[in-house]
Biopython code that builds the backbone (N, CA, C, O; Angstrom):
import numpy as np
from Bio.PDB.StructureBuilder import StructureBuilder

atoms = [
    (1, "UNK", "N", (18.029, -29.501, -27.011)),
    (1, "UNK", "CA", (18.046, -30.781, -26.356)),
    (1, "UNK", "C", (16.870, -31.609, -26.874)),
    (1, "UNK", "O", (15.795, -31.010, -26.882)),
    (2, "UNK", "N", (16.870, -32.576, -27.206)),
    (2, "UNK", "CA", (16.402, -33.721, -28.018)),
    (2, "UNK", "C", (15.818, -34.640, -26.474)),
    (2, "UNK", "O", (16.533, -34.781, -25.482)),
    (3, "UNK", "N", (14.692, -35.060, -26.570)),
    (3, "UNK", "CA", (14.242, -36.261, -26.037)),
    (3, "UNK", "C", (13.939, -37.651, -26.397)),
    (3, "UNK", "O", (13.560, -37.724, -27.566)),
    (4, "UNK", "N", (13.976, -38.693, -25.833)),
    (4, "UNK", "CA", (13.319, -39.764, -26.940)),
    (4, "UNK", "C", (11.940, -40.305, -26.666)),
    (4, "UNK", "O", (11.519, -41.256, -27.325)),
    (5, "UNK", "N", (10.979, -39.550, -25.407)),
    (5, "UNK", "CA", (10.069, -39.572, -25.377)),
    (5, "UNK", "C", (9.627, -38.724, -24.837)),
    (5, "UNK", "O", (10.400, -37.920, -24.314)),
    (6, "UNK", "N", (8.309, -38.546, -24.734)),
    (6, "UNK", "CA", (7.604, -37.875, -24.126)),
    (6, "UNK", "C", (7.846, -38.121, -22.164)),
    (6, "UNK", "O", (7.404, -37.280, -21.381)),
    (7, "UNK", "N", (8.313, -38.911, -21.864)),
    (7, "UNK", "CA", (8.334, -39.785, -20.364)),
    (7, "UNK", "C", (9.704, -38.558, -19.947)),
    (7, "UNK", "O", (9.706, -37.665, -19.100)),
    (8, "UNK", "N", (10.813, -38.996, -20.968)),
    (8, "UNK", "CA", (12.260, -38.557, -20.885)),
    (8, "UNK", "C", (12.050, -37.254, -21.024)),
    (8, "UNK", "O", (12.915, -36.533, -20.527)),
    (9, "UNK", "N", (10.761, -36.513, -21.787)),
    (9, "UNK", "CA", (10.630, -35.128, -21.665)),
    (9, "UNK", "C", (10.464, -34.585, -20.389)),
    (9, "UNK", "O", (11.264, -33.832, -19.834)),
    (10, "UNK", "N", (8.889, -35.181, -19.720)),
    (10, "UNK", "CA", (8.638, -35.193, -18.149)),
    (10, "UNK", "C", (9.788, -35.372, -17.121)),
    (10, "UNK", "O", (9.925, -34.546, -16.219)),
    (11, "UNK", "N", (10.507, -36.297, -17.228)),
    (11, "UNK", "CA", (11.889, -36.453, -16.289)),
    (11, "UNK", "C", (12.647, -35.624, -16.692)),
    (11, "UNK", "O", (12.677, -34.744, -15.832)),
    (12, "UNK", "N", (13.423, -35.322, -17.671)),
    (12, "UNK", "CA", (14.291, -34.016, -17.913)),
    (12, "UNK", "C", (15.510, -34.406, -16.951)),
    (12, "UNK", "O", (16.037, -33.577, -16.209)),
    (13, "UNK", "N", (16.033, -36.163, -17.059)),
    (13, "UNK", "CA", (17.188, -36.728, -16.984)),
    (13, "UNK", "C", (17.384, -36.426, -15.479)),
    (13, "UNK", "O", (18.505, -36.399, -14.972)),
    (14, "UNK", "N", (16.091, -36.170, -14.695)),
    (14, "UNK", "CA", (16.249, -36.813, -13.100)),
    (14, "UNK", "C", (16.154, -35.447, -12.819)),
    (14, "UNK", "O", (15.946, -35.349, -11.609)),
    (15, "UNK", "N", (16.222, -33.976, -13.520)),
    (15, "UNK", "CA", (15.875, -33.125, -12.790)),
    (15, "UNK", "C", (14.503, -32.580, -12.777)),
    (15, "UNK", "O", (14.164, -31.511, -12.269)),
    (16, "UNK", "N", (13.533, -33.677, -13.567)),
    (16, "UNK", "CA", (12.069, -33.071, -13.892)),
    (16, "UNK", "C", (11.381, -32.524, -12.869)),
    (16, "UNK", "O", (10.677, -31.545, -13.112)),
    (17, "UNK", "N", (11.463, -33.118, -11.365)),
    (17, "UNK", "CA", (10.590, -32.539, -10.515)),
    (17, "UNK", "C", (10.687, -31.409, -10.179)),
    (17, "UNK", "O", (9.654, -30.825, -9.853)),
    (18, "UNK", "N", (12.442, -30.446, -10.126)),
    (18, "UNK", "CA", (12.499, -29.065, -10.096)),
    (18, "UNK", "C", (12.626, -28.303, -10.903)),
    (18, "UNK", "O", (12.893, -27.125, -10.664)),
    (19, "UNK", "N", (12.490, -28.707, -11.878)),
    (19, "UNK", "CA", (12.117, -27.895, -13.380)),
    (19, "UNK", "C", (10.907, -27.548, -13.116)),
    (19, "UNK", "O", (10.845, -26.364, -12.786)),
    (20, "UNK", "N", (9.645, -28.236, -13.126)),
    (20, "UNK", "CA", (8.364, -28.191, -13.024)),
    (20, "UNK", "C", (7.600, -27.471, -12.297)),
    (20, "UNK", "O", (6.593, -26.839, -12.618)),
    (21, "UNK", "N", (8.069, -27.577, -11.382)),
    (21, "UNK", "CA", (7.818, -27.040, -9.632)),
    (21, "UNK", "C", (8.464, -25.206, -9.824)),
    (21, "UNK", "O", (7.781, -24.237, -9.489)),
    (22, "UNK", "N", (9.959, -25.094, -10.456)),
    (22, "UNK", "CA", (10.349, -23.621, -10.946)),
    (22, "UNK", "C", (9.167, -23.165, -11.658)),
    (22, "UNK", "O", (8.581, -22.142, -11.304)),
    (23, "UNK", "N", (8.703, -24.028, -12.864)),
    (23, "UNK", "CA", (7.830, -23.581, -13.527)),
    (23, "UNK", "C", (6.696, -23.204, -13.061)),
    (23, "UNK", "O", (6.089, -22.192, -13.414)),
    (24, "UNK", "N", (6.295, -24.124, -12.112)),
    (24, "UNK", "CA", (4.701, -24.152, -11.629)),
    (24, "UNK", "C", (4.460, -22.528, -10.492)),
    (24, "UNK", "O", (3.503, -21.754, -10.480)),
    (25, "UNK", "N", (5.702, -22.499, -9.690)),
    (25, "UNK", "CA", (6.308, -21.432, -8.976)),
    (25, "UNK", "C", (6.296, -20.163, -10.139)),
    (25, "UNK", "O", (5.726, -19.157, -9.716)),
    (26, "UNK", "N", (6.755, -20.070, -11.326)),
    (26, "UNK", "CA", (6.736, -18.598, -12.128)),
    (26, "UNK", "C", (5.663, -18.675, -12.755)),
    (26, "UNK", "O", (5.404, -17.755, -13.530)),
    (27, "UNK", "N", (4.862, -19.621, -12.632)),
    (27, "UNK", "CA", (3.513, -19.202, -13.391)),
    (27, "UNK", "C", (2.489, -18.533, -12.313)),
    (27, "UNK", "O", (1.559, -17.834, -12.715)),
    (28, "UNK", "N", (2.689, -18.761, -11.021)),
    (28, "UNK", "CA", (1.877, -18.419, -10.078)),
    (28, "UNK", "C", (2.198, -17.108, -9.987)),
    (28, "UNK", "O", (1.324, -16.304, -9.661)),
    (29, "UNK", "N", (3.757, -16.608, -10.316)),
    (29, "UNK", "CA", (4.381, -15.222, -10.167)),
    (29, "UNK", "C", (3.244, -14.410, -10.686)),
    (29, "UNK", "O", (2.505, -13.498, -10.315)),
    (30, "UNK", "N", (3.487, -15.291, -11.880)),
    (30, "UNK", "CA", (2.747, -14.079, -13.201)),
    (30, "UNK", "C", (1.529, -13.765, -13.132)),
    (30, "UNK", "O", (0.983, -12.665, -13.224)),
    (31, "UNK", "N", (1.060, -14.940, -12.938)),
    (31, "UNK", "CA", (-0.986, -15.316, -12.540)),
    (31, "UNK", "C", (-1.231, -14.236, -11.684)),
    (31, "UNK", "O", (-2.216, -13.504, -11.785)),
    (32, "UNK", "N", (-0.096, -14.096, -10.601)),
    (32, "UNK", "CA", (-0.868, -13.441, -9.002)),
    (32, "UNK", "C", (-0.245, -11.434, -9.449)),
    (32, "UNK", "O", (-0.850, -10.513, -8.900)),
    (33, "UNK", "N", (0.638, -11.204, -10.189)),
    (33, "UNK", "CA", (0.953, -10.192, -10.649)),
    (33, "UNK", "C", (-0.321, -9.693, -11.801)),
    (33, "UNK", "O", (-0.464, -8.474, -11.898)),
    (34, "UNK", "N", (-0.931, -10.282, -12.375)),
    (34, "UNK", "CA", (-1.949, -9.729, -13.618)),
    (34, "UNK", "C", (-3.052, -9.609, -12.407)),
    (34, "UNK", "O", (-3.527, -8.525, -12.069)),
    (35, "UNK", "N", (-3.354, -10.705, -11.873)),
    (35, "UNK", "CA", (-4.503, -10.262, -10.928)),
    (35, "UNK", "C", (-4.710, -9.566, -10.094)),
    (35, "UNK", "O", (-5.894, -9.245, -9.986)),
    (36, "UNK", "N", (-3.788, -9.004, -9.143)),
    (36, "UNK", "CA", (-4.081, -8.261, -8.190)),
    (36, "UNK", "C", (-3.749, -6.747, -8.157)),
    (36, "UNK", "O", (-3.581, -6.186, -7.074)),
    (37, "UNK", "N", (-3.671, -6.206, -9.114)),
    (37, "UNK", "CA", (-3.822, -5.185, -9.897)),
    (37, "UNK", "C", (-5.266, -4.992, -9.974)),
    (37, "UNK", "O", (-6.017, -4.307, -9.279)),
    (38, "UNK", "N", (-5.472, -5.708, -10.919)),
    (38, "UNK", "CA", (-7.422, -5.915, -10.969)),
    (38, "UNK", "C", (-7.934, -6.127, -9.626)),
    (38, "UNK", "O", (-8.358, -5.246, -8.878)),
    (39, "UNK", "N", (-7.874, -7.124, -9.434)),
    (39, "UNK", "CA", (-8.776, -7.184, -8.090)),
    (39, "UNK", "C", (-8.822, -5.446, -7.033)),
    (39, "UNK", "O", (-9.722, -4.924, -6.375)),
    (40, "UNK", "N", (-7.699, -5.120, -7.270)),
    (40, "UNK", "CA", (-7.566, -3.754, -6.386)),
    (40, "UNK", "C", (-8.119, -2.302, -6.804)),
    (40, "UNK", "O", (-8.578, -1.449, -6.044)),
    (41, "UNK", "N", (-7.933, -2.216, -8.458)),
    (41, "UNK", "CA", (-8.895, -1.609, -9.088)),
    (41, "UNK", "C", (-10.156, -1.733, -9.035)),
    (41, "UNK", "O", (-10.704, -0.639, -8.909)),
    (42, "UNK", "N", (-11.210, -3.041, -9.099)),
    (42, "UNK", "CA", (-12.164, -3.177, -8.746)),
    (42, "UNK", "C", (-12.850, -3.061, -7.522)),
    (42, "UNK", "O", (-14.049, -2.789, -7.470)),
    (43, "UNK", "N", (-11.810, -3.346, -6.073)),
    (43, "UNK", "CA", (-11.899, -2.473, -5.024)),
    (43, "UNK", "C", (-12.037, -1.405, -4.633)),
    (43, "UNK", "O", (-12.519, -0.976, -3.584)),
    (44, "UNK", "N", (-11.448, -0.755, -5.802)),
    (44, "UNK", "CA", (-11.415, 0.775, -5.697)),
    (44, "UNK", "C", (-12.327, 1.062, -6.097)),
    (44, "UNK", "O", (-12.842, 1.730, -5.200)),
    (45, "UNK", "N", (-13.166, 1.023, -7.136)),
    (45, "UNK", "CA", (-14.121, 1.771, -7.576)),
    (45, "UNK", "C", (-15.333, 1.095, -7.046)),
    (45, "UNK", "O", (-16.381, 1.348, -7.639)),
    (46, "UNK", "N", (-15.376, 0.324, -6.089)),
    (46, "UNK", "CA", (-16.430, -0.494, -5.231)),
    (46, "UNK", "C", (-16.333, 0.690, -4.404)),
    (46, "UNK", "O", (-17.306, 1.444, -4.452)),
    (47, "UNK", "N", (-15.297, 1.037, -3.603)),
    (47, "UNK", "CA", (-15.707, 2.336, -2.296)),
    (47, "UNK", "C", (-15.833, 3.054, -2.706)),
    (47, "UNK", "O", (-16.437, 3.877, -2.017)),
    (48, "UNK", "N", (-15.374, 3.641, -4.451)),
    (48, "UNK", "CA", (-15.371, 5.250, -4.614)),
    (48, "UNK", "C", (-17.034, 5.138, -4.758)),
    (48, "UNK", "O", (-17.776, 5.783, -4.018)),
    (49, "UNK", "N", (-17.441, 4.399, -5.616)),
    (49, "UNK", "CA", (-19.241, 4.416, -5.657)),
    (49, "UNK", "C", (-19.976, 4.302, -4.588)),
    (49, "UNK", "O", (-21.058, 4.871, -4.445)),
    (50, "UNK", "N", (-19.345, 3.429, -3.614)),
    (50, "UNK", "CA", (-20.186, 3.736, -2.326)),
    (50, "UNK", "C", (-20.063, 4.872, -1.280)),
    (50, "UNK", "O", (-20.892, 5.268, -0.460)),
    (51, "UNK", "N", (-18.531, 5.376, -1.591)),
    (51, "UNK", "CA", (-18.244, 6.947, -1.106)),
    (51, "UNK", "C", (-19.072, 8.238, -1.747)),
    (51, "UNK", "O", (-19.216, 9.342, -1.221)),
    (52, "UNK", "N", (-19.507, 7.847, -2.860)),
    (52, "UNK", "CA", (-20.390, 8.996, -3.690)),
    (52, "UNK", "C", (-21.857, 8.729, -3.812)),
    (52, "UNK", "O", (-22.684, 9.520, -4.267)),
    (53, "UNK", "N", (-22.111, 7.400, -3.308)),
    (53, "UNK", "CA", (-23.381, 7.536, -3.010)),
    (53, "UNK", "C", (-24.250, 7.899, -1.635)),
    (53, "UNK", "O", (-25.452, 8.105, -1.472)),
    (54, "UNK", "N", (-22.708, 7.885, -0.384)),
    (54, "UNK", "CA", (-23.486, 8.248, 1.073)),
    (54, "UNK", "C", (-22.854, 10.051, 1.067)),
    (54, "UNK", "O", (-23.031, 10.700, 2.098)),
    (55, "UNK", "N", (-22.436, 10.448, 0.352)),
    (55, "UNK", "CA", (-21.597, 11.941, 0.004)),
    (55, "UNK", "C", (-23.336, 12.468, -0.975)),
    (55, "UNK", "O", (-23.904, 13.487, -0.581)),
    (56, "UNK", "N", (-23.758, 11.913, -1.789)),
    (56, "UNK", "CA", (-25.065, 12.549, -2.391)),
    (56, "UNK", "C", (-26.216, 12.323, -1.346)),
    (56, "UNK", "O", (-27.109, 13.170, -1.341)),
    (57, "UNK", "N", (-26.295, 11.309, -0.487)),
    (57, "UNK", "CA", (-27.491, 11.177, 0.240)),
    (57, "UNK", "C", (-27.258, 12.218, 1.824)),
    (57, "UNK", "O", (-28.121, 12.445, 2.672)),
    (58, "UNK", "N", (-26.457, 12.481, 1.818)),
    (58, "UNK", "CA", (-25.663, 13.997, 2.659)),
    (58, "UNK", "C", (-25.947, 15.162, 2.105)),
    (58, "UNK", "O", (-25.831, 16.229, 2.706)),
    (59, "UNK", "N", (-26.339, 15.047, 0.930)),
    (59, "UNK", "CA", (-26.381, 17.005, 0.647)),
    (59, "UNK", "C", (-27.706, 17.164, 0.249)),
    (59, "UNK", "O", (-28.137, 18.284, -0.028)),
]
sb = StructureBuilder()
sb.init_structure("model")
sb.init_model(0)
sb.init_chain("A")
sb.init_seg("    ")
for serial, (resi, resn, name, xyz) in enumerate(atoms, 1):
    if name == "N":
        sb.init_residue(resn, " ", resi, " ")
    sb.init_atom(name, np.array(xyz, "f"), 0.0, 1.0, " ", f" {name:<3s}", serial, name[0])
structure = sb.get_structure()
């Protein structure tokens, strides 16, 4: 599909606002899927270090 401007690209012939919005919606998918993996890993090894440091000040 061919546009004749950049404007007619943005509109996408009157359906631009839910094109965009799909888009803006699967990028958040992806964003919040890579991150919270990490974030939860880094959680994790936040308690395991603080679990092994009140486990050494115990023995």
């Amino acid at each position: 599909m061919y546009f004749d401007s950049f404007a007619s690209f943005i509109e996408m012939g009157g359906h631009g606002p839910y094109v965009w919005v799909c888009y803006a919606i699967g990028a958040l998918v992806v964003v919040y899927n890579v991150w919270s993996p990490m974030r939860i890993r880094k959680n994790f090894i936040v308690d395991l270090k603080r679990r092994l440091r009140r486990e050494a000040k115990q023995s």
